[in-house]
C-alpha positions in Angstrom: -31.9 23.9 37.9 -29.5 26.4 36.8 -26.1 24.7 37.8 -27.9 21.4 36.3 -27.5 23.0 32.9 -24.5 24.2 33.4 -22.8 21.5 34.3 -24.2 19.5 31.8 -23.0 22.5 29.1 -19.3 22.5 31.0 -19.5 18.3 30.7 -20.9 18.6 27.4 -18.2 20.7 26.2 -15.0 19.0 27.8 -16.6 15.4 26.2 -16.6 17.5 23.0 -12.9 19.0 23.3 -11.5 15.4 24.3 -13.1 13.9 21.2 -11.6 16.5 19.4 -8.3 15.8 21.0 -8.2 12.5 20.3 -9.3 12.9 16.5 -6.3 14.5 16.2 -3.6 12.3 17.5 -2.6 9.6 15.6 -3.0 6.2 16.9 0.5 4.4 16.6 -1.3 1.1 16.6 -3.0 2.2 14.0 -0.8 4.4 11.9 1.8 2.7 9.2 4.8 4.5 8.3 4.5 3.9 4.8 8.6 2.4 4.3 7.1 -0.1 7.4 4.1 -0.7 5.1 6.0 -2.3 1.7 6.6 -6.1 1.3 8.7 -7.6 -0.9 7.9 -10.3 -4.1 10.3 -12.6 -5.2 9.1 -14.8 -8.2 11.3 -18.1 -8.3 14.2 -17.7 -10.9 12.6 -14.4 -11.6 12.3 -10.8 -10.8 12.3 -9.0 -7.7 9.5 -6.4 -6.9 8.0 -4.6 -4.3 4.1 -3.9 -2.8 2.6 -1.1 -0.2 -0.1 -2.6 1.9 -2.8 -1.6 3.1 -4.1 -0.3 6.1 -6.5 -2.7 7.8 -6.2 -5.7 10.2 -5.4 -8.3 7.2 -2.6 -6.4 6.2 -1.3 -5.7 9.5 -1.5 -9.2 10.3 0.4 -10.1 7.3 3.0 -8.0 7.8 3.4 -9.2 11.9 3.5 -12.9 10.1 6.6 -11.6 8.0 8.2 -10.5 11.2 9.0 -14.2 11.8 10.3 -15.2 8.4 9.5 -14.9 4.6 6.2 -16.7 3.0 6.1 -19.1 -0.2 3.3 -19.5 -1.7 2.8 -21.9 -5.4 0.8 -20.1 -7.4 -1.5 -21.4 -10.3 -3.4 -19.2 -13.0 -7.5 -18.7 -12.8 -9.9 -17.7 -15.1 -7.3 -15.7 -16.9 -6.9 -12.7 -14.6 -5.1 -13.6 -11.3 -2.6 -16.0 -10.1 -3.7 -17.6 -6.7 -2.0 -19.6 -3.7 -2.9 -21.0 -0.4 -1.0 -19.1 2.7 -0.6 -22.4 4.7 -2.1 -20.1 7.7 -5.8 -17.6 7.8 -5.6 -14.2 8.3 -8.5 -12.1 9.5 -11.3 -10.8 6.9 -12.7 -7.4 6.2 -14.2 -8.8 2.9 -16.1 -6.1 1.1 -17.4 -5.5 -2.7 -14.3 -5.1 -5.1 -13.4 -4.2 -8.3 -9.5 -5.4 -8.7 -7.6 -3.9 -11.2 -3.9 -5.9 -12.1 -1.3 -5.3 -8.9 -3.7 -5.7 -6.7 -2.7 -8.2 -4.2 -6.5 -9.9 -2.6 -6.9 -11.9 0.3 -9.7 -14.8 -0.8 -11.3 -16.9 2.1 -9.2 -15.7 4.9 -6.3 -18.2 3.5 -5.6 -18.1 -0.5 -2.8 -14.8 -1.5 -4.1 -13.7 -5.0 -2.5 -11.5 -7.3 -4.4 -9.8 -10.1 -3.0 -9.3 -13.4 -6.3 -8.5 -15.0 -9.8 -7.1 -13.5 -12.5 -8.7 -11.3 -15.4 -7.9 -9.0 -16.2 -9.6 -5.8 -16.4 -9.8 -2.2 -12.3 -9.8 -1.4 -10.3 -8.3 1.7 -7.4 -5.9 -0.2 -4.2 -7.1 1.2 -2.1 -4.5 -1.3 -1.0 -3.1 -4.2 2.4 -4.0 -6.2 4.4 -0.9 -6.5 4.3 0.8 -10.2 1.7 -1.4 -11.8 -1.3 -0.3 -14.3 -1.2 -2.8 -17.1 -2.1 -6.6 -17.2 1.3 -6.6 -19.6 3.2 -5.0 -16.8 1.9 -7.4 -14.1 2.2 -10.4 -16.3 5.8 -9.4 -17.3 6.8 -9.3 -13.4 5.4 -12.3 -13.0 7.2 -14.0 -15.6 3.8 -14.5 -17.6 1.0 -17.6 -16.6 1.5 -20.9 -15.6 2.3 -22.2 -12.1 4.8 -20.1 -10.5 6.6 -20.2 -6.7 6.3 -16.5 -4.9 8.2 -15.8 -1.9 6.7 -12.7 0.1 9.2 -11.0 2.9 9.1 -7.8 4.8 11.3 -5.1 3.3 13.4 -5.3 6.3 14.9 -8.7 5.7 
């Protein structure tokens, strides 16, 4: 009985340290070097600007979709607080209850790129964040204001 406990403590214990171990290291899959992790906005016959992205499988997938070229997406105004565009492609979901503040860059339905210049709450999968945004003004000046507009999206590599 005795060796039955402790082997079950010594198992017990290396089950615990391994766990430990692997808590610990990073998982490269995983982990985004955050200069890897920016993507580049180019508004047609406008400005130039950059977003960080987040960490989760949308994102990543994005950013693998990049790896093959740049994206262009036509944009339209709704309801007064985002601008919104289909991919042409779906990317995976991890929807979950969100407030957006403008800069925030939402993926809607697995295939629609949205870019908040104002603040809504709903059920979205956060693709990113435009770098140096907190105003709708600010987001609405890089964006060259409402109305339809032509976005390009490319890795920061290109």
């Amino acid at each position: 009985m005795n060796r039955l406990i402790i082997a079950m403590t010594l198992l017990l214990s290396a089950f615990t340290l391994t766990a430990r171990a692997l808590q610990k290291v990073p998982d490269n899959q995983n982990m985004i070097n955050m200069e890897s992790n920016t993507i580049r906005l180019t508004i047609k016959g406008g400005k130039t600007f950059t977003a960080t992205l987040e960490n989760n499988a949308s994102a990543q997938a994005l950013k693998d979709r990049l790896s093959k070229g740049s994206i262009t997406v036509e944009m339209n105004d709704y309801g007064d607080m985002e601008k919104v565009g289909p991919l042409g492609f779906s990317l995976p979901r991890t929807d979950r209850q969100t407030t957006t503040r403008p800069g925030d860059i939402i993926l809607y339905l697995g295939n629609n790129l949205v870019i908040y210049y104002d603040t809504n709450s709903w059920n979205f999968t956060r693709i990113g964040r435009v770098n140096g945004i907190n105003t709708r003004g600010e987001m609405l000046d890089l964006l060259g204001g409402t109305g339809k507009r032509t976005v390009t999206i490319s890795s920061e590599e290109e």
